[in-house]
N, CA, C and O atoms as a GROMACS GRO file, in nm:
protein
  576
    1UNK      N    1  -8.270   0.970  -2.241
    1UNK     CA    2  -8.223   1.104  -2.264
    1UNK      C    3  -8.257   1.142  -2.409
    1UNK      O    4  -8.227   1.053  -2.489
    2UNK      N    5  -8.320   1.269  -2.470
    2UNK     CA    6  -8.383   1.284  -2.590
    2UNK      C    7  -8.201   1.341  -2.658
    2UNK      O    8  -8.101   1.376  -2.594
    3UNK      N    9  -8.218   1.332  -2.765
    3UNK     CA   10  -8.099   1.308  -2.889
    3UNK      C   11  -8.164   1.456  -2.933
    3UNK      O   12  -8.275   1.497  -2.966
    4UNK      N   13  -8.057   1.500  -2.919
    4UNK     CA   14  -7.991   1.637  -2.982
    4UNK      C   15  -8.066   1.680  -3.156
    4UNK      O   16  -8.083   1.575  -3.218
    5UNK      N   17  -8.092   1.752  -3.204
    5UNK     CA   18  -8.169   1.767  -3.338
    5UNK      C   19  -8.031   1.786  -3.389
    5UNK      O   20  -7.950   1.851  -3.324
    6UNK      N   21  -7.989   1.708  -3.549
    6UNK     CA   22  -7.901   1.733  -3.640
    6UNK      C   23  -7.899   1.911  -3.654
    6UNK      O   24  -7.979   1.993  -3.609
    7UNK      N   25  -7.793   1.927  -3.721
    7UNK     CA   26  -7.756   2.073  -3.766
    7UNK      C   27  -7.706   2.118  -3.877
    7UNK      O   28  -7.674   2.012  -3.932
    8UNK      N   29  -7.677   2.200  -3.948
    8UNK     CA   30  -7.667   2.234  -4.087
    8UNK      C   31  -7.500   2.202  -4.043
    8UNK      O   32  -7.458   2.174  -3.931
    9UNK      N   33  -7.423   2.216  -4.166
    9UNK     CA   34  -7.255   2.200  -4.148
    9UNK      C   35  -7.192   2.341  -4.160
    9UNK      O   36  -7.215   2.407  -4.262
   10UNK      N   37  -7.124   2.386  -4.074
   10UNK     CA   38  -7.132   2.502  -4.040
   10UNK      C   39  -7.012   2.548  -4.151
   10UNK      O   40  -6.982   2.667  -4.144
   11UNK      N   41  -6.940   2.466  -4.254
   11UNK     CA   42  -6.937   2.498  -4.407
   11UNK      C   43  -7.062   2.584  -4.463
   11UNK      O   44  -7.182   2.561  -4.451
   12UNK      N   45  -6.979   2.719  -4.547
   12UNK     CA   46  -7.060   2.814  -4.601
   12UNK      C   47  -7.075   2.732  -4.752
   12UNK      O   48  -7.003   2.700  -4.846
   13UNK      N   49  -7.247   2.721  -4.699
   13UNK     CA   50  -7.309   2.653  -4.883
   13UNK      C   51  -7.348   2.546  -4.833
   13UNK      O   52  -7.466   2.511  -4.840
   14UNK      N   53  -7.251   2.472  -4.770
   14UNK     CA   54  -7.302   2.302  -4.703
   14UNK      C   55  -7.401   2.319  -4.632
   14UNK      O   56  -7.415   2.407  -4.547
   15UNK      N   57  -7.524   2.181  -4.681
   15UNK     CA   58  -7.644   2.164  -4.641
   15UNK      C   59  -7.642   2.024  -4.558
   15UNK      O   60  -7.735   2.010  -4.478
   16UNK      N   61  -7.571   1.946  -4.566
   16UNK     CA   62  -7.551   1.824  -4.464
   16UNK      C   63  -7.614   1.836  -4.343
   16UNK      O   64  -7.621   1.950  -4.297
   17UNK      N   65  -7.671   1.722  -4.268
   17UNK     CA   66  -7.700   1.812  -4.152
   17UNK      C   67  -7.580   1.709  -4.016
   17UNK      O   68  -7.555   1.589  -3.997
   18UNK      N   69  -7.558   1.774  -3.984
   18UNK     CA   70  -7.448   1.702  -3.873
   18UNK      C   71  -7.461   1.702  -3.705
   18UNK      O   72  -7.519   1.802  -3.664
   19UNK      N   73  -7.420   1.614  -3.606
   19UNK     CA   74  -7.436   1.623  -3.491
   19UNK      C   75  -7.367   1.817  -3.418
   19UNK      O   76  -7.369   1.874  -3.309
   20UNK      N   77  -7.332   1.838  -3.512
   20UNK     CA   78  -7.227   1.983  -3.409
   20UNK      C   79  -7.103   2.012  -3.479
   20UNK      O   80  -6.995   1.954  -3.464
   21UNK      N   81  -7.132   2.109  -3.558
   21UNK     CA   82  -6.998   2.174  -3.660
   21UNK      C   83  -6.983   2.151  -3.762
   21UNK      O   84  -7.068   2.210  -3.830
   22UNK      N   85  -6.892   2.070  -3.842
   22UNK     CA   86  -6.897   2.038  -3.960
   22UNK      C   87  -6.925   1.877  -4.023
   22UNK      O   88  -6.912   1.772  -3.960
   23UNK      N   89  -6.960   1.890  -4.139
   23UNK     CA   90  -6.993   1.707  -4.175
   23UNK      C   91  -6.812   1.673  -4.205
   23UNK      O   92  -6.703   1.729  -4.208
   24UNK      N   93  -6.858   1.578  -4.219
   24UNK     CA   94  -6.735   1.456  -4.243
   24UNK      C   95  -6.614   1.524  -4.366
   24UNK      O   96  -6.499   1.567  -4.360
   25UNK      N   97  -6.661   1.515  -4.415
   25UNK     CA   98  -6.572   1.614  -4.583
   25UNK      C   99  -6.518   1.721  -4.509
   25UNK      O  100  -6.395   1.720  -4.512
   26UNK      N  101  -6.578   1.834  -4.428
   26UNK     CA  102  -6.563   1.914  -4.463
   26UNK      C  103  -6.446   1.935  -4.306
   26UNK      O  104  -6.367   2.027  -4.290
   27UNK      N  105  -6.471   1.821  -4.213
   27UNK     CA  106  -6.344   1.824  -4.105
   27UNK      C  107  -6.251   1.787  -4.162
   27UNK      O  108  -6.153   1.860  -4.144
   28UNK      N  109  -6.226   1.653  -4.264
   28UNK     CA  110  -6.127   1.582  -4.307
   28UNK      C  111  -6.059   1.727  -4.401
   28UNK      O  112  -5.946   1.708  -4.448
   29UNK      N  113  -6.108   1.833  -4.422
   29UNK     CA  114  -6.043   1.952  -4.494
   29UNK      C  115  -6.017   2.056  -4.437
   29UNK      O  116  -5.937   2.135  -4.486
   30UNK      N  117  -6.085   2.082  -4.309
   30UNK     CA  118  -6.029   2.163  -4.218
   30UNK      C  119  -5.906   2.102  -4.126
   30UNK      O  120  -5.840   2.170  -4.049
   31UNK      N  121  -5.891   1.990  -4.144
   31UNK     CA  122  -5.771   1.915  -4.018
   31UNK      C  123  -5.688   1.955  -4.122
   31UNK      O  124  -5.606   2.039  -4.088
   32UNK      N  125  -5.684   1.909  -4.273
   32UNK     CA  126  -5.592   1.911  -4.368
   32UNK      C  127  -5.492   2.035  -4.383
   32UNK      O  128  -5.369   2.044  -4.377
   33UNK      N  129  -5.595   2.125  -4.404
   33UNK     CA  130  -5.636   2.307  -4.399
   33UNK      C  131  -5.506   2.316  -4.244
   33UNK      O  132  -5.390   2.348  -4.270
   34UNK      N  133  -5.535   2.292  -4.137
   34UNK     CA  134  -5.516   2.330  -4.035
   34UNK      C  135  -5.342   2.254  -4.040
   34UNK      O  136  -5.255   2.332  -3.998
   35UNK      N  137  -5.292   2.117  -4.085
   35UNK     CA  138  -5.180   2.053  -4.090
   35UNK      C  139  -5.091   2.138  -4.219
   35UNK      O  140  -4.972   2.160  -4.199
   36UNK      N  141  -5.139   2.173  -4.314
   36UNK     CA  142  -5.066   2.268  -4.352
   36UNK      C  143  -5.026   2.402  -4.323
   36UNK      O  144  -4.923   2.455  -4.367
   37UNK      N  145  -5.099   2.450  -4.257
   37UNK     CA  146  -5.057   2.558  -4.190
   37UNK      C  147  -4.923   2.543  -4.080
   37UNK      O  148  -4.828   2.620  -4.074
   38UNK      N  149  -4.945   2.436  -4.008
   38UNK     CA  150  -4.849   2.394  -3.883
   38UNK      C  151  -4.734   2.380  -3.925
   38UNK      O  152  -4.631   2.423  -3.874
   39UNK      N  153  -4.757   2.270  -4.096
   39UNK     CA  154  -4.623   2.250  -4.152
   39UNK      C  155  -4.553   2.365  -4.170
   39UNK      O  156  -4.436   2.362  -4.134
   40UNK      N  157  -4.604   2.483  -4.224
   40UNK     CA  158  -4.546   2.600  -4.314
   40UNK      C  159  -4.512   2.702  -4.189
   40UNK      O  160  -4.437   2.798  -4.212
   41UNK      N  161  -4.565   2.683  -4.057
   41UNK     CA  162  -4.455   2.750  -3.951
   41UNK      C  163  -4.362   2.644  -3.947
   41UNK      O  164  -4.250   2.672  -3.990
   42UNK      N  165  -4.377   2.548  -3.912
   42UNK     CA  166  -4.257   2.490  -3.875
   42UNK      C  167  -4.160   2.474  -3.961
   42UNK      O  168  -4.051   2.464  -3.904
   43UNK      N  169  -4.153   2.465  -4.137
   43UNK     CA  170  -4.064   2.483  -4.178
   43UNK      C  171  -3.987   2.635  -4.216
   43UNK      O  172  -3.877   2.660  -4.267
   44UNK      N  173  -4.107   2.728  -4.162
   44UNK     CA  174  -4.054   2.877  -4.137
   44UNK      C  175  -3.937   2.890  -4.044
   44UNK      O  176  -3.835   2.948  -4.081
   45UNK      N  177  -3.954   2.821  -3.889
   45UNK     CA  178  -3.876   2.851  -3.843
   45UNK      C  179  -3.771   2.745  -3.824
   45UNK      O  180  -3.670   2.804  -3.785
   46UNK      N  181  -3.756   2.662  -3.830
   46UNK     CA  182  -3.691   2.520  -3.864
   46UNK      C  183  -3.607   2.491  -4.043
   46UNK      O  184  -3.608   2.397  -4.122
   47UNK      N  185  -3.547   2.618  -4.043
   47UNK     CA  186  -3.480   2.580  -4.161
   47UNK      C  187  -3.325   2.541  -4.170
   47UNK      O  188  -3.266   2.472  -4.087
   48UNK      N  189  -3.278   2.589  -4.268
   48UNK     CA  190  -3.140   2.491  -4.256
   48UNK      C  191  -3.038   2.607  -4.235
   48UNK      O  192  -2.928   2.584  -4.285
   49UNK      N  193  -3.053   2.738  -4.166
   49UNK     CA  194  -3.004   2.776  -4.077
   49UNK      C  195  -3.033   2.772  -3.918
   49UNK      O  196  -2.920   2.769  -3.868
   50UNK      N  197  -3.104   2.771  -3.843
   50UNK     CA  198  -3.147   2.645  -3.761
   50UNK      C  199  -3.104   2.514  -3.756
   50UNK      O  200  -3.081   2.478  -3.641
   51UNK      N  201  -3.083   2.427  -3.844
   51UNK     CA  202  -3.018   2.271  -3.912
   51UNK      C  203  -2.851   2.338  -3.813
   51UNK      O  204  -2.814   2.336  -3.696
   52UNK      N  205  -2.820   2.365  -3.886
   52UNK     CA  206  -2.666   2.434  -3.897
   52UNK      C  207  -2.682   2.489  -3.715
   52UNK      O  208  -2.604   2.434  -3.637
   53UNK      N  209  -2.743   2.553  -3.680
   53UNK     CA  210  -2.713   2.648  -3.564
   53UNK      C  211  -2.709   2.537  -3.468
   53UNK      O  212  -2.607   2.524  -3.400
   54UNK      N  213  -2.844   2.425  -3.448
   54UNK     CA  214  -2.859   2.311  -3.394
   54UNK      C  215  -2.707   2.212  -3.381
   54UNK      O  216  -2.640   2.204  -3.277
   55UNK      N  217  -2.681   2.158  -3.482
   55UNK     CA  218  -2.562   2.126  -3.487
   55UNK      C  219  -2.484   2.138  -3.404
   55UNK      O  220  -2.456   2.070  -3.306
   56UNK      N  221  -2.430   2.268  -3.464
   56UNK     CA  222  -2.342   2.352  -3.376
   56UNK      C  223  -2.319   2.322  -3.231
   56UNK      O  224  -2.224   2.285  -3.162
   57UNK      N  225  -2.490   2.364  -3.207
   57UNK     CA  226  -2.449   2.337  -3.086
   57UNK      C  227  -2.464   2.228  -3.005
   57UNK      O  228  -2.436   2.250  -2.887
   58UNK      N  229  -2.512   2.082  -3.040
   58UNK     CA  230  -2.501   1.953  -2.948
   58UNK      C  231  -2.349   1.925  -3.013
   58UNK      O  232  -2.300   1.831  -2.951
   59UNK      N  233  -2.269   1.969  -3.104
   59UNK     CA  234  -2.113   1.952  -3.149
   59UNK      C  235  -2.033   2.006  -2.998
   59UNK      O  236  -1.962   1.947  -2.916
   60UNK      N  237  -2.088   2.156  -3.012
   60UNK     CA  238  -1.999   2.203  -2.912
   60UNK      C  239  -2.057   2.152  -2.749
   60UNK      O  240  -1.981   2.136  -2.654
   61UNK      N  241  -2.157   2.140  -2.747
   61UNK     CA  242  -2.232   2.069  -2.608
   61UNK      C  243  -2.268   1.969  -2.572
   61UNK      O  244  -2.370   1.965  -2.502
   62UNK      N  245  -2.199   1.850  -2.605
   62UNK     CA  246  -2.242   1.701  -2.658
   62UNK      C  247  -2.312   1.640  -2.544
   62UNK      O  248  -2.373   1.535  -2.562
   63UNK      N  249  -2.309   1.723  -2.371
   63UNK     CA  250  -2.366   1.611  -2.304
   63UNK      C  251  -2.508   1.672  -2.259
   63UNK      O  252  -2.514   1.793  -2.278
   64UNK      N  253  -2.603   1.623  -2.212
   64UNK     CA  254  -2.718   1.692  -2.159
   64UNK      C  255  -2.712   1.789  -2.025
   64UNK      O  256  -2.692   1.737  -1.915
   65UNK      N  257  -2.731   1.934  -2.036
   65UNK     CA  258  -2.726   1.993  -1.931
   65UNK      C  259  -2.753   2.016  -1.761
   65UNK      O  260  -2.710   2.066  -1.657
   66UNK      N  261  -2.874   1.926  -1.833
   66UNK     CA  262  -2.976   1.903  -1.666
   66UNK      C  263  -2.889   1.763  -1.584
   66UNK      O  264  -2.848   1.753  -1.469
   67UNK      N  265  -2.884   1.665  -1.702
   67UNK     CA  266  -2.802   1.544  -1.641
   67UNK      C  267  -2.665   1.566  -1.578
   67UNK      O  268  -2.633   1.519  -1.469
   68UNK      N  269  -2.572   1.654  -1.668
   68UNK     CA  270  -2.463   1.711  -1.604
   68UNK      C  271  -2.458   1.780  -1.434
   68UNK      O  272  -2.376   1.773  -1.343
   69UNK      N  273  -2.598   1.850  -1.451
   69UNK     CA  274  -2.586   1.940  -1.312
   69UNK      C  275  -2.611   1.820  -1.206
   69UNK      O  276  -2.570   1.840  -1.092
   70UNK      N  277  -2.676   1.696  -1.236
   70UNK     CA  278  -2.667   1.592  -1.140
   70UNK      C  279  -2.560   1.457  -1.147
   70UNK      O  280  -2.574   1.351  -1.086
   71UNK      N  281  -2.455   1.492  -1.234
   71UNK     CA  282  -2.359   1.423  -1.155
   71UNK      C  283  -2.363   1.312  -1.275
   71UNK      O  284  -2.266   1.238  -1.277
   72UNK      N  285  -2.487   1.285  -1.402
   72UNK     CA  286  -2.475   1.223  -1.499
   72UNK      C  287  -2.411   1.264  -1.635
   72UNK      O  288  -2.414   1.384  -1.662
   73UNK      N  289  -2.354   1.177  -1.725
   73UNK     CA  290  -2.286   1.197  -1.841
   73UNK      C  291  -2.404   1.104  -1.959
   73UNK      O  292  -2.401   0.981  -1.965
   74UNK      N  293  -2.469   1.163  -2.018
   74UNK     CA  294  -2.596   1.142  -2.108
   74UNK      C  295  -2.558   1.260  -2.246
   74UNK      O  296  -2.530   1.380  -2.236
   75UNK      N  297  -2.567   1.195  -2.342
   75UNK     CA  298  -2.554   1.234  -2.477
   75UNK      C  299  -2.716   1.355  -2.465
   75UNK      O  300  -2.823   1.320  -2.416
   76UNK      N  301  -2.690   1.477  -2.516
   76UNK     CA  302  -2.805   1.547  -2.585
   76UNK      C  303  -2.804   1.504  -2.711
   76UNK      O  304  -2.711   1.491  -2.790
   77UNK      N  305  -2.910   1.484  -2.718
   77UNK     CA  306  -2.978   1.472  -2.846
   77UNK      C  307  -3.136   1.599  -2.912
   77UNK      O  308  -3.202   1.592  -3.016
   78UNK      N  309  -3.142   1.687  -2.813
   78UNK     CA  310  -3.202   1.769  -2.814
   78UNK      C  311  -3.143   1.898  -2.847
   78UNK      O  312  -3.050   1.941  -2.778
   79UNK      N  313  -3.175   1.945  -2.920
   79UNK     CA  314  -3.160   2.163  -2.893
   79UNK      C  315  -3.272   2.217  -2.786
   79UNK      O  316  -3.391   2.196  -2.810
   80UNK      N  317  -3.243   2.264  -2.706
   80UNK     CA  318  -3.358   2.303  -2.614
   80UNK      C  319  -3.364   2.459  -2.632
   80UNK      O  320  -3.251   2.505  -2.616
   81UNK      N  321  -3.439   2.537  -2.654
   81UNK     CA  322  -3.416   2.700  -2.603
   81UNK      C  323  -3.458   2.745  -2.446
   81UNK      O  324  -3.574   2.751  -2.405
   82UNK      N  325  -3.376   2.766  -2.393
   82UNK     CA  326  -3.396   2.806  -2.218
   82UNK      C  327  -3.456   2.895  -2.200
   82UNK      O  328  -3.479   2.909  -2.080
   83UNK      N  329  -3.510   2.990  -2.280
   83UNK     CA  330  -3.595   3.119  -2.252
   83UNK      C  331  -3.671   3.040  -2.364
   83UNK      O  332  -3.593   2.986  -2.443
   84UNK      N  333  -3.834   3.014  -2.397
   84UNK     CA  334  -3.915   3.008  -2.458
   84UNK      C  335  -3.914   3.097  -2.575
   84UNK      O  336  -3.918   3.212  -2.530
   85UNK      N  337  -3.910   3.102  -2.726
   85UNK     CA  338  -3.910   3.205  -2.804
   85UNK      C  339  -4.034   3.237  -2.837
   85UNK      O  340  -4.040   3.351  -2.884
   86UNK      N  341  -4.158   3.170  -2.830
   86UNK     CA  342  -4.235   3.205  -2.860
   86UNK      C  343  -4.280   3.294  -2.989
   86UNK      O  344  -4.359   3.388  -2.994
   87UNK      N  345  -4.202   3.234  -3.092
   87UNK     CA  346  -4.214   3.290  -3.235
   87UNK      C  347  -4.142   3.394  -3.227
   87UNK      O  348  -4.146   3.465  -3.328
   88UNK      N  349  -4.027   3.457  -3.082
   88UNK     CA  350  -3.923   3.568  -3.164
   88UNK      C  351  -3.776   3.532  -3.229
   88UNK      O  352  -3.674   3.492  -3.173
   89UNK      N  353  -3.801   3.561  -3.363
   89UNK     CA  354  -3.688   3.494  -3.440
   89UNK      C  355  -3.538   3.573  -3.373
   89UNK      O  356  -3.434   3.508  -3.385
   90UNK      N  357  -3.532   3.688  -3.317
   90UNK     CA  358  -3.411   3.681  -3.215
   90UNK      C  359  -3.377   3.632  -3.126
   90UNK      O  360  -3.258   3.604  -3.114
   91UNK      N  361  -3.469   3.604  -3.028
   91UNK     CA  362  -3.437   3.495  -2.977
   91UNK      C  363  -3.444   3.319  -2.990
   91UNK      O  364  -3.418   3.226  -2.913
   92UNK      N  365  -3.486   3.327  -3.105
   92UNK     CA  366  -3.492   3.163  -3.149
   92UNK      C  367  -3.354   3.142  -3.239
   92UNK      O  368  -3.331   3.024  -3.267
   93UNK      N  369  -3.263   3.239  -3.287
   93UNK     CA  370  -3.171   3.201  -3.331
   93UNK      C  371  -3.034   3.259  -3.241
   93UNK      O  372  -2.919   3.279  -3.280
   94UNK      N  373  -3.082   3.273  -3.137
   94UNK     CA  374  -2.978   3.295  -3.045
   94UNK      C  375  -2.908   3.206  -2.948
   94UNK      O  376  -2.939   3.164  -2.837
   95UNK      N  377  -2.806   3.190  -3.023
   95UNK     CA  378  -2.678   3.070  -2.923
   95UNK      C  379  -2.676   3.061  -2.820
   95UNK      O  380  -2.692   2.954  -2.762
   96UNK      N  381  -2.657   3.167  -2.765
   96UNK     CA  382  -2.640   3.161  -2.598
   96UNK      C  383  -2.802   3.163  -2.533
   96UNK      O  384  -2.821   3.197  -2.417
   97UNK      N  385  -2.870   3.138  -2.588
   97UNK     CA  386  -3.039   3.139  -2.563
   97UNK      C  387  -3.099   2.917  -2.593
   97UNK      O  388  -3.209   2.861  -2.596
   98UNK      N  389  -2.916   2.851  -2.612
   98UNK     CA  390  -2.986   2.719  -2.651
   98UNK      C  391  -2.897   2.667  -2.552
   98UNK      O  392  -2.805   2.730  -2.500
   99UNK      N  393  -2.938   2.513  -2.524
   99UNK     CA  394  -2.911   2.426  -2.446
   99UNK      C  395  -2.891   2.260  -2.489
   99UNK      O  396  -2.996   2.238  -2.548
  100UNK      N  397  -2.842   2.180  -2.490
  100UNK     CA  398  -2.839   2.026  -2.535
  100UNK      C  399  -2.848   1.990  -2.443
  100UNK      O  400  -2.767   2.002  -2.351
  101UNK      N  401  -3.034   1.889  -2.442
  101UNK     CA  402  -3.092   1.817  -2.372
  101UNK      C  403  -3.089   1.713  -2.406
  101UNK      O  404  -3.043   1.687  -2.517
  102UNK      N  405  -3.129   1.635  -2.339
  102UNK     CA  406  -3.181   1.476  -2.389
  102UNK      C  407  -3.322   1.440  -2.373
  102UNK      O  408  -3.398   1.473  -2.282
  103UNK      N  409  -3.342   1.379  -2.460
  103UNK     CA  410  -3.522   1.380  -2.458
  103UNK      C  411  -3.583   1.363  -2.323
  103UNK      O  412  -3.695   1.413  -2.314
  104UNK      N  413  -3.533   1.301  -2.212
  104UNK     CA  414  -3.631   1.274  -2.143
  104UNK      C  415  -3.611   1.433  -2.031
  104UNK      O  416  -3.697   1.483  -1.959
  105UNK      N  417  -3.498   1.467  -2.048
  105UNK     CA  418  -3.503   1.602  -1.966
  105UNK      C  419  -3.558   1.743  -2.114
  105UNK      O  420  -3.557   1.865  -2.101
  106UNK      N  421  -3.571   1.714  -2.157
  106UNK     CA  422  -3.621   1.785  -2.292
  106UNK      C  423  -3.774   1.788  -2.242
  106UNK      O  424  -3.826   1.876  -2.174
  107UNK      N  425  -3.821   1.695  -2.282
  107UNK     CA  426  -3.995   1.646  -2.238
  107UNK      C  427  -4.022   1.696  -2.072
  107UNK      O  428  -4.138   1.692  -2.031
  108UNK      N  429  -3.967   1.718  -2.026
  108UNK     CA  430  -3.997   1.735  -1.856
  108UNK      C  431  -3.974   1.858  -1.839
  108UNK      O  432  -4.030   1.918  -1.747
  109UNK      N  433  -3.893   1.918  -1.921
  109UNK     CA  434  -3.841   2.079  -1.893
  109UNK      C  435  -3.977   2.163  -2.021
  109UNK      O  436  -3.980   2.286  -2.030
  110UNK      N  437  -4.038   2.108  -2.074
  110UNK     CA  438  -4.134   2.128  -2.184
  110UNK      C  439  -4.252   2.149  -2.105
  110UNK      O  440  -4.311   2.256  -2.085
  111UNK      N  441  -4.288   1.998  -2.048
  111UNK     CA  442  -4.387   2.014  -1.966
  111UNK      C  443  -4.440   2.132  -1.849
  111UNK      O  444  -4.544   2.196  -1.834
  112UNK      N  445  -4.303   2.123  -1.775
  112UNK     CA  446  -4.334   2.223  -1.682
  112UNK      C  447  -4.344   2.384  -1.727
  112UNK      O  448  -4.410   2.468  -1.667
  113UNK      N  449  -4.269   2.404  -1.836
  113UNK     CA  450  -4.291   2.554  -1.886
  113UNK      C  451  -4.436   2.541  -1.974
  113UNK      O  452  -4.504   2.643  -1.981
  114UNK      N  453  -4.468   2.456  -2.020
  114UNK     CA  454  -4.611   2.456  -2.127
  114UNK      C  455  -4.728   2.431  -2.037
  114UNK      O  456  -4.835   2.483  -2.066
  115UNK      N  457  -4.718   2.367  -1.948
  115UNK     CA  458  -4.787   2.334  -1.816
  115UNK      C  459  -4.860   2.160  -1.899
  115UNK      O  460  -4.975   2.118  -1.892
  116UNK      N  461  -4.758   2.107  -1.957
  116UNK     CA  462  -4.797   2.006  -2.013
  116UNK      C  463  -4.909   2.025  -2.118
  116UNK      O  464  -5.005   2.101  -2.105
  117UNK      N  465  -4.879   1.942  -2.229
  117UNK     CA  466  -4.972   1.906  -2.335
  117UNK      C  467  -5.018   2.058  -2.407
  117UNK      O  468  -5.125   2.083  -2.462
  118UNK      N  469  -4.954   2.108  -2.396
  118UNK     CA  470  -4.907   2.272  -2.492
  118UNK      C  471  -5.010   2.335  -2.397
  118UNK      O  472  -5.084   2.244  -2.432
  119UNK      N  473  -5.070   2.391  -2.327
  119UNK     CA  474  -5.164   2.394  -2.190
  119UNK      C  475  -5.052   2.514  -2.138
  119UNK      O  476  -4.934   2.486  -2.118
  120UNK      N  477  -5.095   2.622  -2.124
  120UNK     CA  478  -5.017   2.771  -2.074
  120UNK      C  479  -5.037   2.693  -1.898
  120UNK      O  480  -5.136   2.642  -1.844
  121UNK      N  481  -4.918   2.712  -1.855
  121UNK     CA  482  -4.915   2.692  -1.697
  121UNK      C  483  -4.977   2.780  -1.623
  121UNK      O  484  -4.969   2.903  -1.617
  122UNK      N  485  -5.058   2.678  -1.546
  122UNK     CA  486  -5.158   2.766  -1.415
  122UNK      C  487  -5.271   2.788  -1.522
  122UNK      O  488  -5.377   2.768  -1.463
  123UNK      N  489  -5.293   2.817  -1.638
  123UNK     CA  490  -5.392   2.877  -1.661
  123UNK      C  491  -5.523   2.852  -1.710
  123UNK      O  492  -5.539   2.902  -1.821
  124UNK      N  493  -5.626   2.790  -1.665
  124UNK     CA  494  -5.739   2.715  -1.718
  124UNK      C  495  -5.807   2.803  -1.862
  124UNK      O  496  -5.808   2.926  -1.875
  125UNK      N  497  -5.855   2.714  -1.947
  125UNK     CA  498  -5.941   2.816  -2.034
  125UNK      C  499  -6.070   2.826  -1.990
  125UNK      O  500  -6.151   2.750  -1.936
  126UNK      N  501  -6.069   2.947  -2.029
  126UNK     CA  502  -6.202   3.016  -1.937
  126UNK      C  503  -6.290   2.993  -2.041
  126UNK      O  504  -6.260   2.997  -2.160
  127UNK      N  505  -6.429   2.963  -1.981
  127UNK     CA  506  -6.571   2.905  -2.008
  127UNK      C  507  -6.539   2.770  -2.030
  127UNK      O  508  -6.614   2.701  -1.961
  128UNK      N  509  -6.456   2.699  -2.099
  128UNK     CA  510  -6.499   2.548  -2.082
  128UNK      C  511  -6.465   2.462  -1.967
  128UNK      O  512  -6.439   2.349  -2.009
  129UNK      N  513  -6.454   2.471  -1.840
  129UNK     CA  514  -6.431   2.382  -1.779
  129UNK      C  515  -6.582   2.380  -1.707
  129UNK      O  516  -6.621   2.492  -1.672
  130UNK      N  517  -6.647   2.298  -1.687
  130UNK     CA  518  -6.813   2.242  -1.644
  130UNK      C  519  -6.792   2.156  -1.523
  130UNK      O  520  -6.712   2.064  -1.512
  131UNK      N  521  -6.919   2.225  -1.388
  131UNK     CA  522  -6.902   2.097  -1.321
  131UNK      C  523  -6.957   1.988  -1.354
  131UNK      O  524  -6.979   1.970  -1.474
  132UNK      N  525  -7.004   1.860  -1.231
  132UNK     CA  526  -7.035   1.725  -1.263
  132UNK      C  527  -7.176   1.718  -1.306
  132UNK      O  528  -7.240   1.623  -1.350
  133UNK      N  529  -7.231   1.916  -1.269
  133UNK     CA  530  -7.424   1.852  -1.354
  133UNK      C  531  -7.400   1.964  -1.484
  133UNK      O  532  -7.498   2.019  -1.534
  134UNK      N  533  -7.267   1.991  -1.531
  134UNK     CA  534  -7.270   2.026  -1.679
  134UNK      C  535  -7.307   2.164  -1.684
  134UNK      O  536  -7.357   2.195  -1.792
  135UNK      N  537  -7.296   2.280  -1.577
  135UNK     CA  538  -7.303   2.347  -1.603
  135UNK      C  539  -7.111   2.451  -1.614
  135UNK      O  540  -6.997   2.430  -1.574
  136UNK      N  541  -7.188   2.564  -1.694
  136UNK     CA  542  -6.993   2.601  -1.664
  136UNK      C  543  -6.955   2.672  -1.534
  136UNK      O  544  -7.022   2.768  -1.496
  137UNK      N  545  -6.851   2.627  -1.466
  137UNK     CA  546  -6.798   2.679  -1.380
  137UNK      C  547  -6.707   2.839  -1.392
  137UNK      O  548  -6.624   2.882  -1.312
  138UNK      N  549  -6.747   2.893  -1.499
  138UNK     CA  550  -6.727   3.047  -1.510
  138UNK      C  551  -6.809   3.109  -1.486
  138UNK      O  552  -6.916   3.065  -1.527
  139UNK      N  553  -6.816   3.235  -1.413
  139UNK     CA  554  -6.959   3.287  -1.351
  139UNK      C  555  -6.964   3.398  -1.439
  139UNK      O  556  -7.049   3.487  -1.437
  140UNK      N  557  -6.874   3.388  -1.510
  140UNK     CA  558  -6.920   3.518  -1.695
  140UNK      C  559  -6.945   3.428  -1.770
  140UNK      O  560  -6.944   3.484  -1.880
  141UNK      N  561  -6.971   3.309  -1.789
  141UNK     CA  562  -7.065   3.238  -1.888
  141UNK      C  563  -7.195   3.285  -1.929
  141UNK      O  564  -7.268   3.312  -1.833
  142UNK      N  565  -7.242   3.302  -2.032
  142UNK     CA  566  -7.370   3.358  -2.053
  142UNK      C  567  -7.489   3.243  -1.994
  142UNK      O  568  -7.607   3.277  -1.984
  143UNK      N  569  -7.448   3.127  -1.964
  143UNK     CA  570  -7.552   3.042  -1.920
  143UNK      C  571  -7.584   3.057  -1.808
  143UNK      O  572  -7.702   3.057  -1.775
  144UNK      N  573  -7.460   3.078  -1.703
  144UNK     CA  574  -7.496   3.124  -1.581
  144UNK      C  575  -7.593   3.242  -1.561
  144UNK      O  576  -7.621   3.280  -1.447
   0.00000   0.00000   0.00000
């Protein structure tokens, strides 16, 4: 099978030439680039009113909800939000909008609303999924 021609690093100025995107430096600074960003939402919305609201409520809700409705007595150790907030800070700091889970009903009630592995449920991303001879299985692909 003939080997792919190197490529410039798709860094503006960088002349490296690389298999596809960026050289080595310049991922190890975009992952970096990209982990600070993640940090600085999450300590946006994860602060120590949140700390406090959390509390609150595995204090006032000490056992896991889902386990309760089946007849088990399991410590939450989770804050869960039952409606997804999806970055709305009214509903992400809304009490009656939280729940005390326990991790393993935490992780399972995650899954099925994210459709697993942060993955929107039901919903494939369109153009990359390829069949088995590599072409894309979107028929608005420009390759098709």
């Amino acid at each position: 099978m003939p080997v792919r021609p190197k490529r410039p690093c798709t860094h503006p100025g960088c002349r490296a030439l690389t298999d596809g995107g960026r050289c080595e430096a310049h991922q190890k600074e975009q992952r970096q680039q990209s982990q600070s960003r993640r940090d600085n939402q999450h300590l946006h919305l994860y602060s120590t009113q949140w700390k406090k609201i959390r509390a609150m409520v595995l204090r006032d809700r000490p056992l896991c909800t889902e386990c309760e409705k089946q007849g088990r007595l399991v410590v939450a150790t989770t804050c869960d939000h039952i409606i997804p907030h999806k970055g709305d800070l009214t509903l992400f700091y809304d009490q009656d909008n939280l729940q005390g889970l326990c991790v393993s009903c935490h992780s399972r009630k995650t899954a099925a609303d994210d459709g697993g592995y942060g993955n929107a449920k039901g919903k494939a991303k369109v153009g990359q999924a390829c069949g088995v001879d590599g072409v894309p299985m979107d028929r608005g692909h420009h390759w098709r």
